[in-house]
N, C-alpha and C positions, 0 to 999 in steps of 0.2 A: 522665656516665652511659654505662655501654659496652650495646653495642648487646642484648646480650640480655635485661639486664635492661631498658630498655626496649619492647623487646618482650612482655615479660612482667608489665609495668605497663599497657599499653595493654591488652592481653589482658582485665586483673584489671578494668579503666575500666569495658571494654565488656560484660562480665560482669554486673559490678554495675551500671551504664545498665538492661540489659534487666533485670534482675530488680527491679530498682526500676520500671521501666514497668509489668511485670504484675502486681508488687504493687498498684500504684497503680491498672490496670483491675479488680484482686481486688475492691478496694473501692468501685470505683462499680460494677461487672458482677459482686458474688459468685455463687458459682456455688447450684446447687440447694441441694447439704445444709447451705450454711450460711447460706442465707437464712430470716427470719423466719416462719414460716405464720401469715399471714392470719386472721381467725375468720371463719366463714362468713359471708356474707350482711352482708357489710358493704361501705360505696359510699364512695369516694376521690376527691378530688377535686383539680385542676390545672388553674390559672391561671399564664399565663408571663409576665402583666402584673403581678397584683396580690399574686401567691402571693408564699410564705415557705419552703424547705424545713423551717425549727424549725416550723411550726404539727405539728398532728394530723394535718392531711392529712380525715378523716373526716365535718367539719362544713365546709357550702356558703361558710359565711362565715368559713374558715380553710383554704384548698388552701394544697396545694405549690407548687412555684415551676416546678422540671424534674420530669425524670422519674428522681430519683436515688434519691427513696424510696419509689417504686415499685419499682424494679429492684433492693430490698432484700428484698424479699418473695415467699411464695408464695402465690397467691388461691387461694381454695378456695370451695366451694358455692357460687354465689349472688352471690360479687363481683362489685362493679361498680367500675370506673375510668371518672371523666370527666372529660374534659379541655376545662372552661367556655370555653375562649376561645382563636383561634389566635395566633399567634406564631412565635418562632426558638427552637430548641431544639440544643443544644450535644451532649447527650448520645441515643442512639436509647433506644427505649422495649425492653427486653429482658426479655417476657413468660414467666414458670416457672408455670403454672398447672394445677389440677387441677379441671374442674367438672365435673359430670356430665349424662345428659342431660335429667332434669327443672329442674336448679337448675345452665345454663352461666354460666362467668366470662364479662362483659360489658365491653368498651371502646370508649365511646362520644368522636367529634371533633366538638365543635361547628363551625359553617359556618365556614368562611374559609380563608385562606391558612396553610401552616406550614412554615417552613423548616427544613430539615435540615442539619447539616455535618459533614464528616466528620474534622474534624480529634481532636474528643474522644469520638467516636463508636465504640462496639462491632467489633472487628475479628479475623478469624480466616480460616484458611486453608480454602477450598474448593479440592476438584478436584470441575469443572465439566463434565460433557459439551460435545465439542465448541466448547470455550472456554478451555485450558486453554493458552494462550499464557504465563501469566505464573503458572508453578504454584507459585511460592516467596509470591507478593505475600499479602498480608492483604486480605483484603476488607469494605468500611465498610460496616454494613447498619442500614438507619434503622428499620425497626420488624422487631423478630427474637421468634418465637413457638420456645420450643424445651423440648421435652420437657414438651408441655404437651395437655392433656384438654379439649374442649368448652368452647372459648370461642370469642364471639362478636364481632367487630370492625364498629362501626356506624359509618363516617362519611359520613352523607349530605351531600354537596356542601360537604365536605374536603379542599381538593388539598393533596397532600403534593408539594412543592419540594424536589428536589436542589442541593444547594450544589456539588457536583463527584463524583466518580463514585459510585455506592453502590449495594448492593442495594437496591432501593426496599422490599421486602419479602424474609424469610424462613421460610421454616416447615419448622423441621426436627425431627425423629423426634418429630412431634406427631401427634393423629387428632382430629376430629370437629373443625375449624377452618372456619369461618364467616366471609367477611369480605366487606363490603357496602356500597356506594356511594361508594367512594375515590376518589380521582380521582392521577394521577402525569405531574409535569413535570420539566424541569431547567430552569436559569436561567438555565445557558448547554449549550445541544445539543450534544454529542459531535459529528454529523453537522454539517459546516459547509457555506452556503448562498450560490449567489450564480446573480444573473441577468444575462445577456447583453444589454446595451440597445441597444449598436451597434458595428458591425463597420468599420474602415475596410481600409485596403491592409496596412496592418503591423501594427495594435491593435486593441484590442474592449476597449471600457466595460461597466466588470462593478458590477454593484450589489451591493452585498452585503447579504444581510439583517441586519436589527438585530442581530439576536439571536447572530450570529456574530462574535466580537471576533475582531481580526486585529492585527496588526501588521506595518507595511512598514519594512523596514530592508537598507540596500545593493541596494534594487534588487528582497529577496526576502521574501517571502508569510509570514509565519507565524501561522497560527490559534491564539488563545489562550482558553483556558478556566478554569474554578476548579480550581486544583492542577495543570494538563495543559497543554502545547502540544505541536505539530507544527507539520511542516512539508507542503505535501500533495504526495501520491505518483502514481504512476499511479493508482489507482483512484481513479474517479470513479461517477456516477450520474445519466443526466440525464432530466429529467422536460417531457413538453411540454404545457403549460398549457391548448393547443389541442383536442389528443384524449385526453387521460389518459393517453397513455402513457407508463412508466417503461423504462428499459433500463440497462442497464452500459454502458462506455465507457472505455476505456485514452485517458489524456491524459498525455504524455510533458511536464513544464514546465520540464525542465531548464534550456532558453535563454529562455525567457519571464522580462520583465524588468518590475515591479511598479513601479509610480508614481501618488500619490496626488494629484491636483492643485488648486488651490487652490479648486473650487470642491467638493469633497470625492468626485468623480468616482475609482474606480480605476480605471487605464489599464494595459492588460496589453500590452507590446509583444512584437512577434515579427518574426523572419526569415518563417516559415511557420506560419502557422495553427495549432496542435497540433489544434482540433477544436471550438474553438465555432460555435456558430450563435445568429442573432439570434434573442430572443424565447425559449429554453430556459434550463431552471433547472437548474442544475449542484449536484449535492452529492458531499461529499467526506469522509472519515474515518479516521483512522489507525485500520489495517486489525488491529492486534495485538488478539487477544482475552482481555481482560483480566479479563470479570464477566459478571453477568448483570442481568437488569430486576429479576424477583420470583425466588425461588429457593426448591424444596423436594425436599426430598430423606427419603428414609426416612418418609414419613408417609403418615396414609391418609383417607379419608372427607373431601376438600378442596371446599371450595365459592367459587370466587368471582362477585359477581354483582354488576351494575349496576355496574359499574368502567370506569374512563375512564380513558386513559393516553395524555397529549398526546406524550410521549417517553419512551421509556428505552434505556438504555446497555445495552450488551452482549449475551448472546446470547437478545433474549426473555425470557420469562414459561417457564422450564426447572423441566419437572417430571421428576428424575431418582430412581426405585426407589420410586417412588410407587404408592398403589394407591386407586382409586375415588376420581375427581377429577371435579368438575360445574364447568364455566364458563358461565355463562348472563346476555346481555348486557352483554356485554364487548365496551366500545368500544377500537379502535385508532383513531385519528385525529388529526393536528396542530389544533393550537388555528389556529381561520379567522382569528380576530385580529390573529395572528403573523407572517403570510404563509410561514409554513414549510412545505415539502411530504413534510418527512421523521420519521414519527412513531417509526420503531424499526430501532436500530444496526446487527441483524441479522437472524433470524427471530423471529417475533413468539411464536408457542406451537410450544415443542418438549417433547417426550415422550420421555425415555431408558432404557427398559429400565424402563419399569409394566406395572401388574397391575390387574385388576378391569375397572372401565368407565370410561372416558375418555367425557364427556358434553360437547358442545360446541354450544351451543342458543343462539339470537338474536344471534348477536355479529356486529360487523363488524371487520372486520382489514385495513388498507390501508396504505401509506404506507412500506413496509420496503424495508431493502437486502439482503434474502434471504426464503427460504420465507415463506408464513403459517403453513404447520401443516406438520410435521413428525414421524413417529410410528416410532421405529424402536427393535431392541435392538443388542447390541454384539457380536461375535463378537472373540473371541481367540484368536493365533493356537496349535496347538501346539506347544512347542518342546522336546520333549523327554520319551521314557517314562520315568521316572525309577523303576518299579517296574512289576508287573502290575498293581497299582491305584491307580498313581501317576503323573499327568502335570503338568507345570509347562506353564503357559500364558501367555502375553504380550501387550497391548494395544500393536496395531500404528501407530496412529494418532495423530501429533504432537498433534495438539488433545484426543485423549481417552482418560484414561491416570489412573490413581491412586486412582479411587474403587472403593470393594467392588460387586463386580461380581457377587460370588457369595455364597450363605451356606448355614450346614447345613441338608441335606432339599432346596436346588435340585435340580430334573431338566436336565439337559443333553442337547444332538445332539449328536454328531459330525457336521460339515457337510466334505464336500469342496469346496478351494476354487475347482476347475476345473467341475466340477457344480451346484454348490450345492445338492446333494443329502443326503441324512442316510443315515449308514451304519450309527449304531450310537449306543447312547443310556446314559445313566446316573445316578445320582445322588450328590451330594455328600454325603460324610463328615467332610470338615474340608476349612479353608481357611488359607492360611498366605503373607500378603503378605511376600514377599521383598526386593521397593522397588517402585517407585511403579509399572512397569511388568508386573513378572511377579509369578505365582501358582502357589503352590502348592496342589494338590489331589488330596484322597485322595477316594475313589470307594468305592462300592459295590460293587460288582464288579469284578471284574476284566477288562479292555480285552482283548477278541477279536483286533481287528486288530495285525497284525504290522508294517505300518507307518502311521505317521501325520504324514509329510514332509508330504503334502497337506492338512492337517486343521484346521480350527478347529471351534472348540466355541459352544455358542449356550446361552444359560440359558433355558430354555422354560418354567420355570416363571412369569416375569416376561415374560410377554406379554400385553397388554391387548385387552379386549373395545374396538370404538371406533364413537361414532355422531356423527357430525358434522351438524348439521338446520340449517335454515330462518338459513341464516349467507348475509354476503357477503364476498368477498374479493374485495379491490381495490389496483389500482397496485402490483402486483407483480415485480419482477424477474426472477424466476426460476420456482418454480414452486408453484401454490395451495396443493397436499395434496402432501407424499411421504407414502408409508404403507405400512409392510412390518412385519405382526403374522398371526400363524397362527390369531387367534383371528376372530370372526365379527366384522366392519365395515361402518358402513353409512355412505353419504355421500348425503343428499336434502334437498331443498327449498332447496339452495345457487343462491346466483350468483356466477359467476365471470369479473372483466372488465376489461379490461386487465391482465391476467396475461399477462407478457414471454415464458414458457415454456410448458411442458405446465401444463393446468389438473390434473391430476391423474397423479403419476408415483409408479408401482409398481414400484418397483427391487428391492436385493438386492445387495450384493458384499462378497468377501473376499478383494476384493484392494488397496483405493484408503481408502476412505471405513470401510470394514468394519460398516459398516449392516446390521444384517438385521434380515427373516428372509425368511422364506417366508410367502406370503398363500393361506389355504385356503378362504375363504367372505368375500368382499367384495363387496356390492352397491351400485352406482350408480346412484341412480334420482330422476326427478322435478327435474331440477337444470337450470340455465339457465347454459352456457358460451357468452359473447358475445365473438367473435372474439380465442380465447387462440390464442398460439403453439400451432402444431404438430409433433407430434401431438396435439391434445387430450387424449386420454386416451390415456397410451403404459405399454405393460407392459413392464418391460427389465429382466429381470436380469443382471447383469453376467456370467453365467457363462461361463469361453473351451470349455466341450464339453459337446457335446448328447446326453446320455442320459436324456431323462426330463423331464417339467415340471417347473418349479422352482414356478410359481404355478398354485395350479386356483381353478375353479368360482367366476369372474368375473360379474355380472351388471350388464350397460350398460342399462337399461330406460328409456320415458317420458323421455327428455332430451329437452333442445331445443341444437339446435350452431347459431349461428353462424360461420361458418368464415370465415380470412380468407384460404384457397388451399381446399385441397381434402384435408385430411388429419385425420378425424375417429380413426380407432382406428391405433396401431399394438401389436401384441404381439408377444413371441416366446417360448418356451420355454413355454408355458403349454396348459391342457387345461382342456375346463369353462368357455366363453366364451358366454355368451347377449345377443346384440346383437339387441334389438328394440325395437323399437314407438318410437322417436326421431324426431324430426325433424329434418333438417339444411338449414340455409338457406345458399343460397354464391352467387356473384357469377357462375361462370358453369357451365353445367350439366355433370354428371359422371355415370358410373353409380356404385351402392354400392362396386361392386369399385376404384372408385379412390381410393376415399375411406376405404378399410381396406387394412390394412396389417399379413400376417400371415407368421411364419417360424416352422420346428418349433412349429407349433399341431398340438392334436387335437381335436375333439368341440369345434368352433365353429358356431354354430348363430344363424343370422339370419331374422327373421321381423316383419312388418308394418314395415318402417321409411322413411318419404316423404323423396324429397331434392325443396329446392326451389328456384326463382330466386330470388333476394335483388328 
């Protein structure tokens, strides 16, 4: 056979492979228009013990088996799906429903365990805000709500189990979506664990937790998981069991040399040290950002609540062009059981360019190797007038890059990106994705300015209202809240403790991260920071030139600081600052002025606030 036409056979193979694949997903995952419609008000039923996919499905003492003839269908009024009994389930549950709001679609998990895998599991391509390390990959998603109306998901005291990576949930271009009492684990943690039990001249005895399969071979380390290994890198995470605190940690293991000994002791040898210490628990993760926990996009009116989520992979519970989201008693935290300290891969809730109210009520959020809350939109940069009312624009930022960023009737700034100031404003007329990174956009008017080398654009119309209450954030690395929205925000009745960095950082740049925006009415009040990195609470827009605030009309009120130096506020570029009535407690006595920290401020205004001796 001469070589082109083999080439051209392999070609025709692999052609037909894939279309033979999506054929074969057609018929367990059909899509909307060719699935069955439901009759209203009718209740479903799924046993993964005892069922049969041939029964009816309709009568208690004839369910289905999986969930294959369900995901033939679209519920309508009034449906209920229940699924009598936990199990392992092959295929995810891929919800097309229409309820409405007297008569919503119901899916009820009876109590127990339920494993997931992703091997015949629903798969399809996201780009992911700030996660978009692997933009080609498919992504496994174990319960997926899409294009779907007023349904309700009950599972009280239902933990859903990952088998190997997967969106534990998605909710895409859905509204009125209700989901209630879940609970989310993996079987093997992404984040791999071990604890330091003792130190001699050359080696350190490292315990590994269960939960973290490894394998030693030639001397070296490799962490293994369902479908995933590595090997670990420099980043690390170390947590001390003593004071709660968590931090990052560069561990260089190049020459470190692995030996498992006979009485199942790991022995980590070295020339020098790379950086353990006795009695600390080390966690570790291949750093490439692959997926996310929960994931929605394009939907609106989101409720989640009474949700517990022992682990998830990838970046958080990411709510990306989403609008009017309620999270209320939402636990982050490692199962005690486990001895694991690390409940989430990266940030726990992030927020990417929403709209309405972001509501964020009772929850605790601990245990992550990045932010807890995170609330920002995306500035693109622009690259070119390509008419008077034509600019093409481009996502600057490796990680987050490919999703619709804009659509028609958005309002847009002009932001400078040495100011970060707004020059000049407009609205979308069309949109015209060119590839994954640039945009084309027709406007409404026509662009005033004659140049715009310095210029990114901000979609303002996709800015969320945000109220964050009576929450706790814990065991943080980095930092409690980022939050940069122009709309009115409120952060009270939190605590904030053992958080590695600022308890609350109000930034802004368009030049690194490309986070924006600009913050116009955010108020702090009533909230208990117990000795977080300083500054406490720091205002830093990244801007490199001072013409003007970039943030106003800040209010710090009724807090309580615990300081662990002496560095309660820093801001800069900002106007509109009300620091009162606080209490700050420190170790050794300071006046106010040293304990604030202010550069190109205006109209900063400080009034009743006690500092005291610890």
């Amino acid at each position: 056979m001469n070589k082109r036409l083999f080439i051209l056979l392999s070609i025709l193979m692999l052609s037909y492979s894939k279309s033979m694949l999506y054929a074969q997903e057609l018929t367990i995952y059909p899509s909307f228009a060719v699935r069955k419609s439901a009759p209203v008000n009718t209740t479903y039923y799924i046993d993964p013990i005892k069922g049969n996919d041939n029964n009816i499905g309709r009568a208690i003492h004839k369910p289905w088996k999986t969930f294959m003839p369900a995901n033939r269908l679209r519920f309508s009024a009034g449906d209920k799906l229940v699924i009598l009994k936990p199990g392992q389930f092959r295929q995810s549950l891929v919800i097309m429903a229409k309820g409405n709001s007297r008569f919503p679609v119901t899916i009820t998990f009876a109590p127990g365990r339920y494993d997931f895998f992703p091997d015949s599991s629903f798969k399809t391509k996201f780009d992911i805000s700030n996660t978009n390390d692997a933009p080609d990959s498919l992504k496994a998603i174990a319960i997926y709500f899409l294009n779907s109306k007023f349904v309700n998901l009950q599972a009280s005291r239902a933990k859903i189990v990952l088998r190997g990576k997967m969106i534990e949930t998605c909710v895409d271009r859905s509204e009125n979506i209700n989901i209630h009492g879940i609970s989310y684990d993996y079987q093997r943690p992404t984040v791999s664990e071990l604890k330091v039990t003792h130190i001699g001249d050359y080696y350190a005895d490292l315990q590994i937790n269960p939960d973290s399969k490894y394998l030693i071979r030639d001397s070296t380390l490799t962490w293994i998981g369902e479908g995933w290994h590595y090997q670990p890198g420099w980043y690390w995470q170390v947590f001390d069991p003593k004071t709660g605190s968590l931090s990052r940690q560069s561990i260089n293991l190049d020459k470190v040399k692995f030996v498992k000994d006979s009485d199942g002791v790991v022995k980590a040898f070295f020339a020098q040290n790379p950086g353990f210490k006795t009695g600390l628990i080390y966690q570790t993760r291949d750093v490439t950002r692959d997926c996310a926990g929960i994931f929605m996009r394009r939907s609106k009116n989101i409720s989640l609540r009474n949700i517990r989520i022992y682990f998830m992979h990838g970046m958080g519970v990411v709510s990306q062009f989403c609008e009017n989201i309620k999270m209320d008693s939402l636990v982050v935290k490692p199962d005690e059981r486990s001895g694991r300290t690390c409940s989430a891969w990266a940030d726990i809730l992030h927020f990417s360019g929403c709209r309405g109210l972001i509501d964020i009520n009772h929850c605790f959020l601990s245990a992550a190797n990045d932010d807890a809350i995170n609330v920002h939109g995306t500035y693109l940069k622009v690259i070119e007038k390509v008419s008077s009312n034509q600019i093409k624009v481009r996502f600057m930022h490796e990680q987050t890059y490919g999703f619709d960023a804009f659509a028609i009737g958005d309002g847009i700034d002009f932001i400078n990106t040495k100011t970060l100031l707004p020059f000049e404003n407009n609205t979308v007329v069309s949109v015209e994705k060119l590839d994954s990174k640039d945009v084309l956009l027709t406007l409404k008017k026509a662009v005033v300015a004659n140049s715009l080398a310095d210029a990114v654009v901000e979609n303002t119309t996709w800015t969320p209202r945000v109220w964050i209450h009576n929450t706790t954030l814990d065991r943080i690395p980095t930092r409690g809240i980022l939050i940069t929205t122009r709309r009115k925000a409120v952060i009270e009745n939190c605590t904030f403790q053992h958080i590695n960095m600022s308890g609350i950082l109000v930034a802004d740049d368009a030049n690194s991260w490309f986070e924006s925006g600009m913050v116009r009415d955010l108020t702090i009040r009533k909230n208990n920071f117990m000795e977080c990195g300083e500054p406490v609470i720091n205002i830093h827009p990244e801007n490199k030139v001072y013409k003007g605030a970039v943030h106003n009309n800040i209010s710090i009120q009724n807090n309580l600081f615990v300081l662990k130096d002496k560095k309660a506020l820093a801001a800069e570029s900002a106007s509109g600052i009300v620091f009162s009535d606080n209490k700050i407690i420190l170790k050794k006595m300071a006046k106010l002025d040293d304990l604030v920290e202010l550069n190109n401020c205006r109209k900063v205004y400080f009034s009743n606030n006690k500092v005291l001796l610890k």
